[in-house]
C-alpha positions in Angstrom: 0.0 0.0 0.0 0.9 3.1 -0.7 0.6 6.4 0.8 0.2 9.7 -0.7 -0.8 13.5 0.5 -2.5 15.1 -2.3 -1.0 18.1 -3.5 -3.5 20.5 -5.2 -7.1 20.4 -6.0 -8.6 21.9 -9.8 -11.5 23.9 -8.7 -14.5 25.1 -10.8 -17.5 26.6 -9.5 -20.4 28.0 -10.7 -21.9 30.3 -8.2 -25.2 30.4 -9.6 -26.1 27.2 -9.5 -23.9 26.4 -6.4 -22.0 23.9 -8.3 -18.5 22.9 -7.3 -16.6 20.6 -9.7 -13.5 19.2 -8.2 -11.0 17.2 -10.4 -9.0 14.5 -8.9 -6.2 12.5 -9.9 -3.9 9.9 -8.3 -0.7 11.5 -8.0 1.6 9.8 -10.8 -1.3 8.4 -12.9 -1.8 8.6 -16.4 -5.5 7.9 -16.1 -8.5 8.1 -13.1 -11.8 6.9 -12.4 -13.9 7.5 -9.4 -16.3 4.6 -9.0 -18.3 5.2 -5.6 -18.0 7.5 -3.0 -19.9 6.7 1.0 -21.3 8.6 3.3 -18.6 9.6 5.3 -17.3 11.3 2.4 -14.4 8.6 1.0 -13.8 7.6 -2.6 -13.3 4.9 -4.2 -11.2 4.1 -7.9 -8.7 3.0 -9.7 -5.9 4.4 -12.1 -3.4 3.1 -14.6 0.3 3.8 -14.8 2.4 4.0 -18.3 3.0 0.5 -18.1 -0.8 0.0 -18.9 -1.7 -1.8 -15.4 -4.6 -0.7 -12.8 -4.7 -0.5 -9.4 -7.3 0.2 -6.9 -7.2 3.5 -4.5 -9.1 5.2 -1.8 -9.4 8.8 -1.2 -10.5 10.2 1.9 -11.7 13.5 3.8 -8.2 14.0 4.7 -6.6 14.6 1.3 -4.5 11.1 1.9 -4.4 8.9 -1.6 -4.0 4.9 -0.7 -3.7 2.3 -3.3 -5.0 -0.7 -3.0 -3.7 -4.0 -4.9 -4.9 -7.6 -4.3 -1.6 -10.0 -4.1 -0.5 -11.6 -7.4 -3.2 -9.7 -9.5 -2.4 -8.1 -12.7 -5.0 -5.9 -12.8 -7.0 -4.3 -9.3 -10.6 -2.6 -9.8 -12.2 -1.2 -7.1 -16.0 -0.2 -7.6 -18.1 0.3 -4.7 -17.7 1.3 -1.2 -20.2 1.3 2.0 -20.8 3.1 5.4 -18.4 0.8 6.9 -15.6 1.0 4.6 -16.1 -2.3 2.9 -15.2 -2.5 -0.5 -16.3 -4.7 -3.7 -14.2 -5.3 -6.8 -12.8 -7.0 -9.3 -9.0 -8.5 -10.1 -7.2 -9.7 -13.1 -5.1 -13.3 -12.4 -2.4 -13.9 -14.7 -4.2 -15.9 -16.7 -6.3 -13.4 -17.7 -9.6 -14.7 -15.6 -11.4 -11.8 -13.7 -13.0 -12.4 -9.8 -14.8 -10.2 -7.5 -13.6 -9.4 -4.1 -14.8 -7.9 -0.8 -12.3 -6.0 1.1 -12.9 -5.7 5.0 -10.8 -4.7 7.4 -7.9 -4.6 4.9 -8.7 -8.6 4.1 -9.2 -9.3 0.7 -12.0 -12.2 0.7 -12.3 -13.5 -3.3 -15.2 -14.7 -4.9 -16.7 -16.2 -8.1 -20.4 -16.7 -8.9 -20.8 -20.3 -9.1 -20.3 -22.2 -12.5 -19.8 -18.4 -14.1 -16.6 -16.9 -15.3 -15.8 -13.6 -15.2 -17.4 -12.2 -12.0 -17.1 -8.6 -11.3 -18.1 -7.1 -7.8 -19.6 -4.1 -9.0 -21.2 -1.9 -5.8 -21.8 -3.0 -1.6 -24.7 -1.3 0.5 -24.8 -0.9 4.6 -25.9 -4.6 4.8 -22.9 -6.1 2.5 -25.1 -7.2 0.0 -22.9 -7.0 -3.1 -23.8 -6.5 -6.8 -22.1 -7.2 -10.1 -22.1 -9.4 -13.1 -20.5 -12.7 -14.3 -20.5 -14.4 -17.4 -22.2 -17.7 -18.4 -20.4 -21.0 -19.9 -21.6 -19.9 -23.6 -20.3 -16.0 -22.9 -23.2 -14.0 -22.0 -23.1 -11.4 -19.1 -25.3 -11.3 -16.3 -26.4 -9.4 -12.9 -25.9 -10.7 -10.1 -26.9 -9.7 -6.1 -24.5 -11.7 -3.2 -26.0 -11.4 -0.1 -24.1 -13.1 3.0 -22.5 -16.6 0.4 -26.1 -16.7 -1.4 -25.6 -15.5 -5.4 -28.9 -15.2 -7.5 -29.1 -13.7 -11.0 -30.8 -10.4 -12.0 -31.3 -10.4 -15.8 -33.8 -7.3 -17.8 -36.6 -9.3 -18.9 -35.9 -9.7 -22.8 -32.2 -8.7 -22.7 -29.3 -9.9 -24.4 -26.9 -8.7 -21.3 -27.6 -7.2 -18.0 -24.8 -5.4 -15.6 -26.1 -4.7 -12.0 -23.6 -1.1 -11.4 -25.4 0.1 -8.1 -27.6 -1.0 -5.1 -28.8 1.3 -2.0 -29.8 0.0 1.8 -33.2 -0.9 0.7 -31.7 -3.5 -2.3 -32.7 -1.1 -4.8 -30.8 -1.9 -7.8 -29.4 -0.1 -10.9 -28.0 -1.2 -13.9 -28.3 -1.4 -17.8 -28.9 -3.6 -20.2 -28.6 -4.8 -24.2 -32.2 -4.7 -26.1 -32.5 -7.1 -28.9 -31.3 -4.1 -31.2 -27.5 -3.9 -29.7 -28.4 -1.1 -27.9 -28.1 0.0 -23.6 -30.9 1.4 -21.8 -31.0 2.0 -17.5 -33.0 0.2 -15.0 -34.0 0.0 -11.5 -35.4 -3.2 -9.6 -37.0 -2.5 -6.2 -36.7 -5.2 -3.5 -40.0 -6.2 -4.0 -38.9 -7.2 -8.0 -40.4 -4.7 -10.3 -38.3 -4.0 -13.0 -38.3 -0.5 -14.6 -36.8 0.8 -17.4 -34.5 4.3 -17.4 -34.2 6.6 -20.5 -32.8 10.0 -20.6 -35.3 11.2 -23.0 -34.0 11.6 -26.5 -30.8 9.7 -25.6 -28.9 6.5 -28.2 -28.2 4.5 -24.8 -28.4 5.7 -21.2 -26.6 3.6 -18.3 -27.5 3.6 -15.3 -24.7 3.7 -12.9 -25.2 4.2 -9.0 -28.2 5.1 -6.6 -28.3 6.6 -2.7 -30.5 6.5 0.1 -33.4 8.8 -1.2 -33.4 7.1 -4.6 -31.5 9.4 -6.4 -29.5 7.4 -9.7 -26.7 8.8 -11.4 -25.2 7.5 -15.0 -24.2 8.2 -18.5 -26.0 8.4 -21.8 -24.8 8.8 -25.2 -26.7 11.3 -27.5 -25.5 12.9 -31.3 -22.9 15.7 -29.7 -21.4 12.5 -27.0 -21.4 11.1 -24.1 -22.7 12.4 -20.9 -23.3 11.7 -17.2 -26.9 12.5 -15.4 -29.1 12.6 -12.5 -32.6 11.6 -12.0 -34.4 12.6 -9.2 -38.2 12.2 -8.5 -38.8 11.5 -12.3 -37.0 14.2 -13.6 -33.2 14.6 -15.5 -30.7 16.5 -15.2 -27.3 16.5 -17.8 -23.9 17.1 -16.1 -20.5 17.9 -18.1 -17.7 18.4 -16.5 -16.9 22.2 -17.8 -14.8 21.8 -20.8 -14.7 18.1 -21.3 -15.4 16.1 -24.3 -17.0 12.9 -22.2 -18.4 12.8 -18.5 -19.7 9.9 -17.0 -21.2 9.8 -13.2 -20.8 6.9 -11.3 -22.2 7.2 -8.1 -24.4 9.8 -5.6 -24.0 9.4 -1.5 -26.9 10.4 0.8 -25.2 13.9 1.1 -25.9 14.3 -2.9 -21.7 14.3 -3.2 -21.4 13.0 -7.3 -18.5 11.1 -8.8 -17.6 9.9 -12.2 -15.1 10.8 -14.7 -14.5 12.4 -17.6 -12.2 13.1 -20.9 -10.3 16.5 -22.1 -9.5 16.4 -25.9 -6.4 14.6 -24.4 -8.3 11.5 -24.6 -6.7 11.1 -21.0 -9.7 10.1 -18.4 -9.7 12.0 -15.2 -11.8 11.5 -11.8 -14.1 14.6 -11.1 -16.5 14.9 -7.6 -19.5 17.4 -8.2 -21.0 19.0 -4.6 -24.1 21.2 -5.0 -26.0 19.7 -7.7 -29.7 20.3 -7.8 -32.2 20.0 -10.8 -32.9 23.9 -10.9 
């Protein structure tokens, strides 16, 4: 593990609307995600060095970067993080397999979803119920919700591939999925099981990515000037691009409203952003 203090923050604000944008990048990286962020504030990604590999990192209240790498990986993806610091993710073995992980207390605890290949811990609530995807003997991709050592599936009705990206204290769960045309669309599936499609209207795809507490569900969606991230709350959509990117993406909301994602400069290189303030005024 490694430590870092961060040195500077890149600020933009927009008064107005009460919007601060905050870019973040792990010191020495050549490219950043954020993936989740808790309610106490920390954050959660990964970033890639020049030699092309990933590694996992946390980002807390106090400005200190850690990385986190599981032993003997070759890649290290971390994706979701709850109230009590937990983490779910994904590593690369060097044979090229991927298998989701939960990280407590500093123990890594691997897991596969049984008979699939590919499993992907994706996102973790208060109750360590853990989301993701895995895929089948003949290749397809499917959702999946762990809770305790018990895996069932979560596929779209209809679709070709379903991801499960998010999943709140009451087991609401977000994701996307593959219609019969090629093309992504958002969901949401309540604990009780009702499926429900998401849109952001006019949109090619829309993904849905993460959702808090109050119901509020972040994501992406693709429309003819590129790719942007959103929020929906009660119904209703909002666009958010990072100010002067090319690409933004938003991964996750807390309970406090605190946004992360990432996004892309003209560069092409992808940088981690956190976005405080948002409302749908």
């Amino acid at each position: 593990m490694r430590w870092f203090w961060l040195g500077t923050f890149f600020l933009l604000c927009n008064s107005a609307l009460a919007q601060v944008y905050t870019q973040l990048d792990f010191p020495g990286g050549i490219s950043t995600t954020l993936w989740s962020i808790n309610r106490e504030g920390t954050v959660i990604g990964d970033f890639i060095v020049r030699t092309g590999r990933r590694y996992g990192f946390t980002f807390d209240t106090s400005g200190i970067f850690r990385s986190i790498d599981v032993s003997g990986a070759v890649d290290t993806g971390l994706r979701g993080i709850n109230v009590h610091g937990s983490i779910a993710g994904w590593y690369r073995d060097t044979a090229g397999t991927n298998h989701g992980f939960l990280r407590r207390r500093g123990e890594i605890r691997p897991f596969g979803y049984p008979e699939g290949t590919d499993t992907r811990g994706l996102d973790i609530n208060g109750r360590a119920d853990i989301v993701g995807s895995y895929g089948d003997a003949v290749g397809l991709t499917h959702g999946f919700i762990r809770r305790v050592v018990t895996f069932s599936t979560l596929d779209f009705p209809g679709a070709r591939l379903t991801v499960v990206s998010g999943i709140n204290n009451s087991r609401d769960v977000v994701g996307y999925y593959e219609d019969e045309f090629g093309l992504m669309h958002g969901f949401m599936l309540s604990e009780q099981g009702e499926y429900v499609s998401l849109d952001v209207p006019e949109a090619i795809e829309t993904r849905a990515e993460g959702i808090n507490a109050m119901g509020d569900i972040v994501g992406s969606f693709q429309d003819g000037s590129g790719v942007h991230g959103f929020l929906m709350r009660r119904e209703r959509f909002k666009t958010l691009d990072f100010p002067g990117a090319v690409s933004t993406v938003a991964t996750d909301i807390n309970d406090s409203g605190v946004i992360v994602g990432y996004f892309q400069f003209e560069d092409d290189r992808q940088h981690g952003f956190l976005l405080e303030g948002q409302n749908l005024e």
